[in-house]
C-alpha positions in Angstrom: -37.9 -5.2 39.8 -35.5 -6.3 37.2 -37.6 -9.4 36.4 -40.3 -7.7 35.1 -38.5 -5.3 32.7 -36.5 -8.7 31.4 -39.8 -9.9 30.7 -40.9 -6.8 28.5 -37.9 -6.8 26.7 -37.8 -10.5 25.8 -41.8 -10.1 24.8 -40.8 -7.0 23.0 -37.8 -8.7 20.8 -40.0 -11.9 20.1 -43.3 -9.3 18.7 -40.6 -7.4 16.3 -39.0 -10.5 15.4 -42.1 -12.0 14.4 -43.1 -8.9 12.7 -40.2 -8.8 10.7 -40.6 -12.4 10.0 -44.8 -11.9 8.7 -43.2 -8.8 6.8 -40.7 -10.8 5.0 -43.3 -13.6 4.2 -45.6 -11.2 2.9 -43.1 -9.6 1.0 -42.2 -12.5 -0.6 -45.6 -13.8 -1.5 -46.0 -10.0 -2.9 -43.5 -11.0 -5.4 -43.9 -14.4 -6.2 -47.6 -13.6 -6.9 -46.5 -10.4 -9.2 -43.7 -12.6 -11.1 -45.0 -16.0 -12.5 -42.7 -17.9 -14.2 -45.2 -19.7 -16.2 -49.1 -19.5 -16.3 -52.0 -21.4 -17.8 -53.7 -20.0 -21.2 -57.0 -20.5 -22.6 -58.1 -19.6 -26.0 -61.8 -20.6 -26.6 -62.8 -21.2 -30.3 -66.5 -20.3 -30.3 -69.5 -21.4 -32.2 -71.3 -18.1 -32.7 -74.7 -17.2 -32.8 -75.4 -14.8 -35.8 -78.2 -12.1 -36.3 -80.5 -11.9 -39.2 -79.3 -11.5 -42.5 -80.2 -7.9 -42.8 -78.4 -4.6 -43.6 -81.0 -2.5 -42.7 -80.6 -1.7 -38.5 -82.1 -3.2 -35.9 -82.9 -1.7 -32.5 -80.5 -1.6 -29.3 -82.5 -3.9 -27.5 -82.5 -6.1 -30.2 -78.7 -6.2 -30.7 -78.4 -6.6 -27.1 -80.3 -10.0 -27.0 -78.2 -11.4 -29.4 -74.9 -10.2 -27.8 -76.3 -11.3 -24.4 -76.9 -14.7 -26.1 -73.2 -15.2 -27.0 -72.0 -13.8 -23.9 -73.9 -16.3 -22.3 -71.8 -19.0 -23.9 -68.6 -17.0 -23.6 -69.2 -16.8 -20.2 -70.1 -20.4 -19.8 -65.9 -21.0 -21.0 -64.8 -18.4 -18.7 -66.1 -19.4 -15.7 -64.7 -23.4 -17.0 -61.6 -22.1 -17.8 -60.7 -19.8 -14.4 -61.9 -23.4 -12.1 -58.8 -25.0 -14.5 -56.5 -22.6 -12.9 -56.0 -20.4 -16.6 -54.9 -16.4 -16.0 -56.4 -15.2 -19.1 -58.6 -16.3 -21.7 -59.1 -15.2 -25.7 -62.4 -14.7 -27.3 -62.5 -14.6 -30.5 -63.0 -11.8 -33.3 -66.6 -11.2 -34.3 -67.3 -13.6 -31.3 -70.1 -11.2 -29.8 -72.3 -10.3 -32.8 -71.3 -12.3 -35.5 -70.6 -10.6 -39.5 -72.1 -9.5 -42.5 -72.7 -5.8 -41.8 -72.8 -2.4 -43.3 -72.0 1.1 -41.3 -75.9 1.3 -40.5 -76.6 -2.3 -39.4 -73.6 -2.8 -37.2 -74.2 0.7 -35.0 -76.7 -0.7 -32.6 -73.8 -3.6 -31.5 -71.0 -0.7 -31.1 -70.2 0.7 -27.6 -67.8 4.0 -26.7 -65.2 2.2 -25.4 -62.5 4.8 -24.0 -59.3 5.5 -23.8 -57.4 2.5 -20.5 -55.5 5.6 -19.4 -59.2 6.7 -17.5 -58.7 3.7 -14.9 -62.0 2.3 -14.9 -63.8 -0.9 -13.9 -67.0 -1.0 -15.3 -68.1 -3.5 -13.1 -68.0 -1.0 -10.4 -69.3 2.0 -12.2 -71.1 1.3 -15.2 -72.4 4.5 -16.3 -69.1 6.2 -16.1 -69.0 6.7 -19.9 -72.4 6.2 -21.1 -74.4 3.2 -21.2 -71.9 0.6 -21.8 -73.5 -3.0 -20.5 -71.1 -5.3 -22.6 -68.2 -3.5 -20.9 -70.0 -4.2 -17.6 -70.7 -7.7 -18.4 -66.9 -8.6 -19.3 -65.5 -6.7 -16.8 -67.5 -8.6 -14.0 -66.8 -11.8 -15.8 -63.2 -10.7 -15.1 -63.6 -9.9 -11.9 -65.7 -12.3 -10.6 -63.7 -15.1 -11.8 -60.0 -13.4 -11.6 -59.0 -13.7 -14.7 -57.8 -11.5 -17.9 -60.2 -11.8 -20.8 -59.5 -10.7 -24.2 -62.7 -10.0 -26.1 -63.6 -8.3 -29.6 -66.2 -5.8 -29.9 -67.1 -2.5 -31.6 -66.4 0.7 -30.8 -67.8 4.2 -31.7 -66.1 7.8 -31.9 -68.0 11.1 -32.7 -66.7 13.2 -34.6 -67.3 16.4 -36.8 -66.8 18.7 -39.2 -63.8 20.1 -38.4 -61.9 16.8 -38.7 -61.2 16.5 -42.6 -61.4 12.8 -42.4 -64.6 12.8 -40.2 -67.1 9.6 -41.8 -70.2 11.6 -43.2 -72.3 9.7 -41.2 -70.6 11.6 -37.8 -68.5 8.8 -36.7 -65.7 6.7 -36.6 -66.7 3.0 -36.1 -63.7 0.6 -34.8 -63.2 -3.2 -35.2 -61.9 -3.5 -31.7 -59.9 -5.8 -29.2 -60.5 -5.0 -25.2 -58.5 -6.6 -22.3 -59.7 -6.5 -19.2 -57.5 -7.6 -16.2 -57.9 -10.0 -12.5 -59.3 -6.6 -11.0 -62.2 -6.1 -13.9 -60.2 -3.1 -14.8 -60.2 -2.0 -18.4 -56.0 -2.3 -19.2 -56.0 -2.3 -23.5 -57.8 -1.1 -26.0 -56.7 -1.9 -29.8 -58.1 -0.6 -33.0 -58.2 -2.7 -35.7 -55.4 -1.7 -39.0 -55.6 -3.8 -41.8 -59.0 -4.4 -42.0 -60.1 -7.2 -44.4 -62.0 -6.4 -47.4 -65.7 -6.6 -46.9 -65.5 -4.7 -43.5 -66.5 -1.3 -44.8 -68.7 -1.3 -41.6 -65.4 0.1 -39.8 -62.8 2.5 -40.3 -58.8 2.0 -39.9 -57.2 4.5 -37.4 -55.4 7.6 -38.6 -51.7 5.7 -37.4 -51.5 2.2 -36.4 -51.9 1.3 -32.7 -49.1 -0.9 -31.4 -50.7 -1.9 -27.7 -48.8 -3.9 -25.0 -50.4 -4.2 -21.4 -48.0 -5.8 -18.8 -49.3 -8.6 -16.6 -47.9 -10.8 -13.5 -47.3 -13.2 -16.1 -44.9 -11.1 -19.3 -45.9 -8.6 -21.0 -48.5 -8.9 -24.1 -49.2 -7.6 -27.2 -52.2 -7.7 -29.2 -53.7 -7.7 -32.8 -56.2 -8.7 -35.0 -56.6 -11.3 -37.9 -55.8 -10.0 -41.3 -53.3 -7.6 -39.1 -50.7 -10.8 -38.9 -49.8 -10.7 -42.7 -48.5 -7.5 -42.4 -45.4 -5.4 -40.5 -47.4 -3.2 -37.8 -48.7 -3.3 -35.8 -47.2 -7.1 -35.6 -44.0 -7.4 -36.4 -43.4 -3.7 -34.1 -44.9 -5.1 -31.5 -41.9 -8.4 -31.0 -38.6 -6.3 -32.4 -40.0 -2.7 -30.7 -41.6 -3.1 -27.8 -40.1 -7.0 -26.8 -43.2 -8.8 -25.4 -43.4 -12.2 -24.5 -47.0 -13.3 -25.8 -49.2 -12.1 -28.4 -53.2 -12.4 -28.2 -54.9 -12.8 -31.3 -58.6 -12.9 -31.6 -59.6 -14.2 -35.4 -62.3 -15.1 -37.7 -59.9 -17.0 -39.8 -60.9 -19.1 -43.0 -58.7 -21.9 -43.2 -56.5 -21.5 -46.8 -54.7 -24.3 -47.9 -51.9 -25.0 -48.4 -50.0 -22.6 -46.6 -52.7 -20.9 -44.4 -54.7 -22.9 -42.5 -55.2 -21.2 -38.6 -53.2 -23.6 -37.0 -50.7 -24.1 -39.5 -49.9 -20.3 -40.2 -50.2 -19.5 -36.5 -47.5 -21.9 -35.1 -45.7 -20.7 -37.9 -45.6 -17.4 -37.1 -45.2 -18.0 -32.9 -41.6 -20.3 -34.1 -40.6 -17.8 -36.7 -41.0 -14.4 -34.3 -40.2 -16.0 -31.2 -43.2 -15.6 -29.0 -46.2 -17.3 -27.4 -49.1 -17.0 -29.5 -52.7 -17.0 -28.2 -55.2 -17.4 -31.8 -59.2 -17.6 -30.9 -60.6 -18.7 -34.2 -64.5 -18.6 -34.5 -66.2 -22.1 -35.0 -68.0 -21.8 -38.4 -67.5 -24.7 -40.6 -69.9 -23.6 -43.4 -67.3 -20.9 -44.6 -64.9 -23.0 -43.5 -64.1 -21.0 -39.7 -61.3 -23.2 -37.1 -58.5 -23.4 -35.8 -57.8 -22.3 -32.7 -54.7 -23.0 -30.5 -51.7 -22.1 -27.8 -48.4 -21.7 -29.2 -44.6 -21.3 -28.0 -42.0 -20.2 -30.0 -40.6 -23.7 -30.0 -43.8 -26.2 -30.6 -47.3 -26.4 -30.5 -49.2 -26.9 -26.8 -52.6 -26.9 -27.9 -54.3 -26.8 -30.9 -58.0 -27.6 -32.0 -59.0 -28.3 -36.1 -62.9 -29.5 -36.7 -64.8 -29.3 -39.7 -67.2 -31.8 -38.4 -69.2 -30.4 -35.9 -71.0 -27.5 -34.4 -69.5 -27.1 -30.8 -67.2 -24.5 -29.3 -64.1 -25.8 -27.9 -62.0 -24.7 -24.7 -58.3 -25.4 -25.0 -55.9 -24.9 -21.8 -52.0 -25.0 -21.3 -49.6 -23.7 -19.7 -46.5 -21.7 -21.0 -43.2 -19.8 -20.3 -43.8 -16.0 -19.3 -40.8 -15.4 -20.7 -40.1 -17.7 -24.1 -37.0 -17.9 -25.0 -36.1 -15.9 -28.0 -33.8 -17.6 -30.4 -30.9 -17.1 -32.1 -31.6 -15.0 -35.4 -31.5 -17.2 -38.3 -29.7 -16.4 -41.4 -32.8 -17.4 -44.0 -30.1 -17.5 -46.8 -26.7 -19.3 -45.9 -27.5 -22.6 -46.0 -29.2 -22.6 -49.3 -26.3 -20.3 -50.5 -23.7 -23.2 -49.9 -25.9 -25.6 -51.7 -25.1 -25.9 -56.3 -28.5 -25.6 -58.2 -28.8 -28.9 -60.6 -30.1 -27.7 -64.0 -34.0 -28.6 -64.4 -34.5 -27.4 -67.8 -38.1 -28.6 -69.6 -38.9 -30.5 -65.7 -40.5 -27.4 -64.3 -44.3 -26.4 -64.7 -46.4 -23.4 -63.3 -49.0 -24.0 -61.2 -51.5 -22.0 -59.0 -51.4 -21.6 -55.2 -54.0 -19.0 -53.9 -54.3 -17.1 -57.0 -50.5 -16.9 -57.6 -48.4 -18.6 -60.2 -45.3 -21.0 -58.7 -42.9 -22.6 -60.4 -42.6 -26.4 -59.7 -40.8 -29.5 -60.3 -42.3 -33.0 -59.3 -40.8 -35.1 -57.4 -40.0 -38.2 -59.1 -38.5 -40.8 -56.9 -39.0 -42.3 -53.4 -35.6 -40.2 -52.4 -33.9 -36.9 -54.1 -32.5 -33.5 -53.8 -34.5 -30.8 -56.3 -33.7 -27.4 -56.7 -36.6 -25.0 -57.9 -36.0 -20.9 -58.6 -38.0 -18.1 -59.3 -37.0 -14.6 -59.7 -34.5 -14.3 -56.7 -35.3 -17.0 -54.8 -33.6 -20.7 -55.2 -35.6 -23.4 -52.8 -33.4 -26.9 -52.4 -34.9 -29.9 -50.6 -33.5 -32.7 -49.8 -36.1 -35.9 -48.7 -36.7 -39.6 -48.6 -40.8 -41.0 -48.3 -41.7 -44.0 -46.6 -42.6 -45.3 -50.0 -43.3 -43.9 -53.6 -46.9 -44.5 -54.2 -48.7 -44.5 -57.8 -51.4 -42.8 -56.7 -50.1 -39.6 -54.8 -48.0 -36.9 -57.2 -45.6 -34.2 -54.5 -43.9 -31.1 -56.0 -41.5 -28.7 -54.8 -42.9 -25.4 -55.7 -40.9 -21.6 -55.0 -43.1 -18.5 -55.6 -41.0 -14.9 -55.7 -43.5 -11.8 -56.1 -46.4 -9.7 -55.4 -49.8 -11.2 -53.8 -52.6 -8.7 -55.0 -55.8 -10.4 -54.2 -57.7 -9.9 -51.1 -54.5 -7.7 -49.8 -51.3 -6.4 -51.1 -48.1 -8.0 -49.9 -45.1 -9.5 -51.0 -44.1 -13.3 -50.4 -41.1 -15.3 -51.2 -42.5 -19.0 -50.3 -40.5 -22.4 -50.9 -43.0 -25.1 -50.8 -43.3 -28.9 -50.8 -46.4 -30.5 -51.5 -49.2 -32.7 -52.1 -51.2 -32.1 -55.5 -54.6 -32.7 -55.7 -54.8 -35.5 -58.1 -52.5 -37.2 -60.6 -52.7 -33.7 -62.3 -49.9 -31.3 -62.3 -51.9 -28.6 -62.8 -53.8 -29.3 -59.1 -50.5 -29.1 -57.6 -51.5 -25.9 -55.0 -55.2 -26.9 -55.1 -56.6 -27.1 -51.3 -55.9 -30.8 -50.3 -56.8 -32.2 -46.8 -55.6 -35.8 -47.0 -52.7 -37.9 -47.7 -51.2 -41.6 -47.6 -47.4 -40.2 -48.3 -45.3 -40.5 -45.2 -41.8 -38.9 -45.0 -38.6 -40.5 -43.1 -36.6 -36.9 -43.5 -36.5 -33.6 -45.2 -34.5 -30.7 -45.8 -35.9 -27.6 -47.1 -34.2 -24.1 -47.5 -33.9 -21.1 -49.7 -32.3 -17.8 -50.6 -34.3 -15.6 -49.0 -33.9 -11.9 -48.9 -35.9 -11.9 -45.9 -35.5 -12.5 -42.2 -39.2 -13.1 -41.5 -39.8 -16.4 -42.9 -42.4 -19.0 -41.1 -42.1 -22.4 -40.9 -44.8 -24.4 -41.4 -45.4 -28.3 -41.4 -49.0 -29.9 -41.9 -50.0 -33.2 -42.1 -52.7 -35.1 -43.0 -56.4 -34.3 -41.7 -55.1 -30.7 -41.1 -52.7 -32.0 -37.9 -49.2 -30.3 -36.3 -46.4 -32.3 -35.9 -45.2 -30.8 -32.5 -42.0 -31.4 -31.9 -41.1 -33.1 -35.1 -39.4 -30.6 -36.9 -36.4 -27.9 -36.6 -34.7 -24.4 -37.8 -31.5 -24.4 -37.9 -29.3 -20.8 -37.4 -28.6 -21.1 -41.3 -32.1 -21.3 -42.3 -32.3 -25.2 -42.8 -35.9 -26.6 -42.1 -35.3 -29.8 -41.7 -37.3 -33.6 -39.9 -36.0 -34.2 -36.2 -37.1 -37.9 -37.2 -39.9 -39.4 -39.4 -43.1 -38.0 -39.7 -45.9 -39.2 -37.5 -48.2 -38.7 -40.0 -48.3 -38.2 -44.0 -47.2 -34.9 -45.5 -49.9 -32.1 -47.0 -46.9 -29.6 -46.8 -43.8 -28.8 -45.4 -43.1 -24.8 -46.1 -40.9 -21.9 -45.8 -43.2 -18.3 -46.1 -41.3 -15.4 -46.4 -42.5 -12.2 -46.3 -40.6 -9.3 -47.5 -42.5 -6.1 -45.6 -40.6 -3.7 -47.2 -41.9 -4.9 -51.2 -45.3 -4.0 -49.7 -47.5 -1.5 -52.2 -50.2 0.0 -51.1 -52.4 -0.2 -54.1 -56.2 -0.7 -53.9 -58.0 -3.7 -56.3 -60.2 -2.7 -58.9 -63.2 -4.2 -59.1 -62.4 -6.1 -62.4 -59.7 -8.3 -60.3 -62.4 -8.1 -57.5 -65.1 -10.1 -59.8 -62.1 -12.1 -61.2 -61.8 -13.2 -57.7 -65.1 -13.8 -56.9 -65.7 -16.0 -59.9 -62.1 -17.9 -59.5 -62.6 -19.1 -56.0 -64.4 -22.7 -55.9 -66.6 -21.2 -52.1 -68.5 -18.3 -54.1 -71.8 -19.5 -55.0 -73.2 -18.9 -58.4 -75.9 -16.7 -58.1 -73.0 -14.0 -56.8 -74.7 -11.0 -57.9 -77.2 -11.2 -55.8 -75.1 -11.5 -52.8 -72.9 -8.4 -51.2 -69.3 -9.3 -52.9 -67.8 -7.5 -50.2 -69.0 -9.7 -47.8 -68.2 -13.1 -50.2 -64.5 -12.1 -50.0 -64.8 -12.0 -46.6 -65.9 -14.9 -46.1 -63.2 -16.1 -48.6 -60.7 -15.5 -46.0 -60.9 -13.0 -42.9 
């Protein structure tokens, strides 16, 4: 009789043993699978399809097709970019219907998009909150292929008369970035805040929206174009709320010389200390890439091409949690360095509308100091060679920037004019023969958000090429793999910022200034030129 309840026993310890033993497996796959040290991003720069030049409305159905149309390509990278193993993809801004609208034309395209708090998957219940099929269509491309998307699309509020700031029309119209997660659940919702000029076809929120969603792979944050030049919801998002990786759907105009996509967006990832996740739409008539993956310490992926007409997938992989550096003192290493008397040497030259100070650069090796106002910029550099037919200068700008937004820069910049000319020097150049052995640039900034940017020849990064050092020295890890448009520090000194709209006489100054803006201009919506000028 004893043999038998032996038995039992032993059968007894060996089930709860292997219990314990599936319970602690599945405990830890729980874990590993909710904690990713590192995943794989995907940012997909997208050649959109644009409606009819019209500002008069068209139907729903009609709107529709056309979104429908660009989902289809959209989806098409999603579906390429979950088989490579990525956990969230970025669309770009304007990506799903295109630009050029007024209030009127652009409410067929818009959607009530509500609050993430209601816990919804549209993919499962569609007509929760209305008819919503663009909602349905991500969030099944989400869940189907079990991934995080980040797309940009309208939204729509009602409102009425007993809101004081309710739009006449009935309705508040937002430029607006959705997340939806693995599940196809809607998990962030971000309103647009500094919307660019030309996009009267939206409102700005009452308060700025700072919107983080938290993921098995660090916690995000999220904004849109023109919102990175300013302090929120950008800057909050890094010092306030501490994510690890920002999303950032764009329709970006490249700017030279100091922002290009690519070459402002690294900057920004290196000087703030995050990942950085920038879907640029792929429009080279108004000049529209420049897309790219970037950690806070070099480039992963990037993609620049004016030449053709194709979208482009870009894939890498990244650090949850980037480390953040050290904060850099912008100022003491330019403080410890004596500024040589220039004299009659300096000129003023344009960059972007605003007047620089500059000295040129005279010999094949040199240190140059260059002030305005309160800043002092020193460099320090040796070329490969001093050619004849290539003129550098070391320019420093110290003030406010009042053209297509308000906002004030301290910049210390090196580079390439356009011709023999000293007066091009800040003109847009994309091509160089000038290669660099070494260089040191710093300045007196009264700023700790400063950018470091580098940008060589045929609009290319130098990953890996370059350093900060915790004095604020920018300064060559070794020669340059390529020659040099411009090697820059961009300052930005939030708290200078005026809010001060332009008058329509700097408006049409604009508008006939900048070389893009064809000349039959009045017969052309200006608001819509400047935004094409740079979005």
């Amino acid at each position: 009789m004893l043999l038998p309840y032996i038995k039992q026993s032993l059968d007894f310890s060996m089930t709860m043993s292997q219990l314990l033993t599936y319970v602690a497996i599945s405990v830890f796959c729980v874990l590993t699978a909710s904690s990713l040290d590192t995943f794989t991003a995907a940012v997909y720069e997208h050649a959109v399809i644009l409606p009819n030049a019209t500002l008069t409305a068209v139907s729903r159905q009609e709107a529709l097709a056309l979104m429908n149309q660009n989902l289809d390509l959209l989806e098409g990278a999603i579906i390429s970019a979950a088989k490579q193993g990525a956990h969230i993809i970025v669309t770009p801004e304007d990506g799903i219907y295109g630009w050029n609208f007024n209030r009127e034309s652009i409410y067929p395209y818009l959607e009530d998009i509500p609050n993430p708090q209601v816990n919804w998957i549209p993919c499962n219940h569609p007509n929760r909150f209305g008819h919503t099929p663009l909602q349905e269509r991500l969030s099944c491309l989400a869940k189907e292929n079990s991934i995080y998307i980040v797309a940009n699309i309208g939204d729509k509020k009602p409102c009425n008369s007993s809101d004081p700031q309710c739009p006449s029309d009935g309705r508040y119209q937002y430029n607006t970035d959705v997340v939806f997660d693995s599940q196809g659940k809607l998990v962030a919702r971000y309103h647009k805040q500094n919307l660019f000029m030309g996009e009267d076809q939206f409102n700005k929120p009452t308060e700025s929206e700072v919107v983080t969603f938290d993921t098995p792979f660090g916690r995000f944050g999220m904004f849109t174009c023109f919102d990175i030049l300013f302090h929120d919801p950008a800057v909050t998002l890094v010092e306030d709320f501490h994510v690890d990786t920002i999303v950032f759907p764009t329709a970006w105009m490249n700017v030279l010389p100091h922002l290009s996509a690519i070459e402002f967006h690294s900057a920004w990832a290196m000087g703030m200390g995050v990942n950085f996740l920038a879907s640029n739409i792929h429009y080279p008539p108004k000049k529209m890439t420049g897309s790219g993956i970037y950690a806070p310490d070099s480039p992963r992926a990037f993609h620049y091409d004016m030449k053709t007409q194709e979208g482009k997938l870009l894939l890498s992989q990244l650090d949850s949690h980037p480390y953040h550096p050290v904060l850099v003192n912008w100022t003491a290493y330019a403080s410890g360095i004596e500024a040589l008397s220039t004299g009659s040497q300096e000129f003023k030259s344009i960059v972007f509308f605003d007047e620089f100070t500059f000295l040129e650069l005279r010999g094949v090796a040199g240190n140059y100091t260059v002030c305005q106002n309160d800043l002092c910029c020193h460099l320090s550099y040796k070329m490969s060679e001093k050619r004849s037919d290539e003129v550098y200068a070391l320019g420093a700008f110290d003030g406010l920037h009042t053209v297509e937004g308000t906002y004030h820069l301290q910049i210390c910049t090196l580079l390439k004019c356009k011709t023999m000319g000293l007066h091009t020097c800040g003109d847009s150049v994309e091509t160089a023969s000038t290669r660099f052995d070494m260089f040191s640039l710093s300045g007196t900034f009264g700023t700790q958000y400063v950018f470091p940017e580098v940008l060589l020849s045929e609009i290319q990064l130098a990953p890996g090429e370059f350093q900060v050092s915790s004095d604020g020295c920018l300064f060559s890890l070794k020669p340059l793999s390529g020659p040099v448009l411009t090697v820059t520090l961009f300052g930005r000194l939030y708290e200078k910022d005026q809010a001060s709209n332009i008058s329509s006489d700097l408006m049409a100054q604009t508008l006939r200034a900048h070389p893009y803006i064809p000349d039959n201009v009045s017969q052309i919506n200006s608001d819509n030129i400047l935004k094409g000028i740079w979005k």
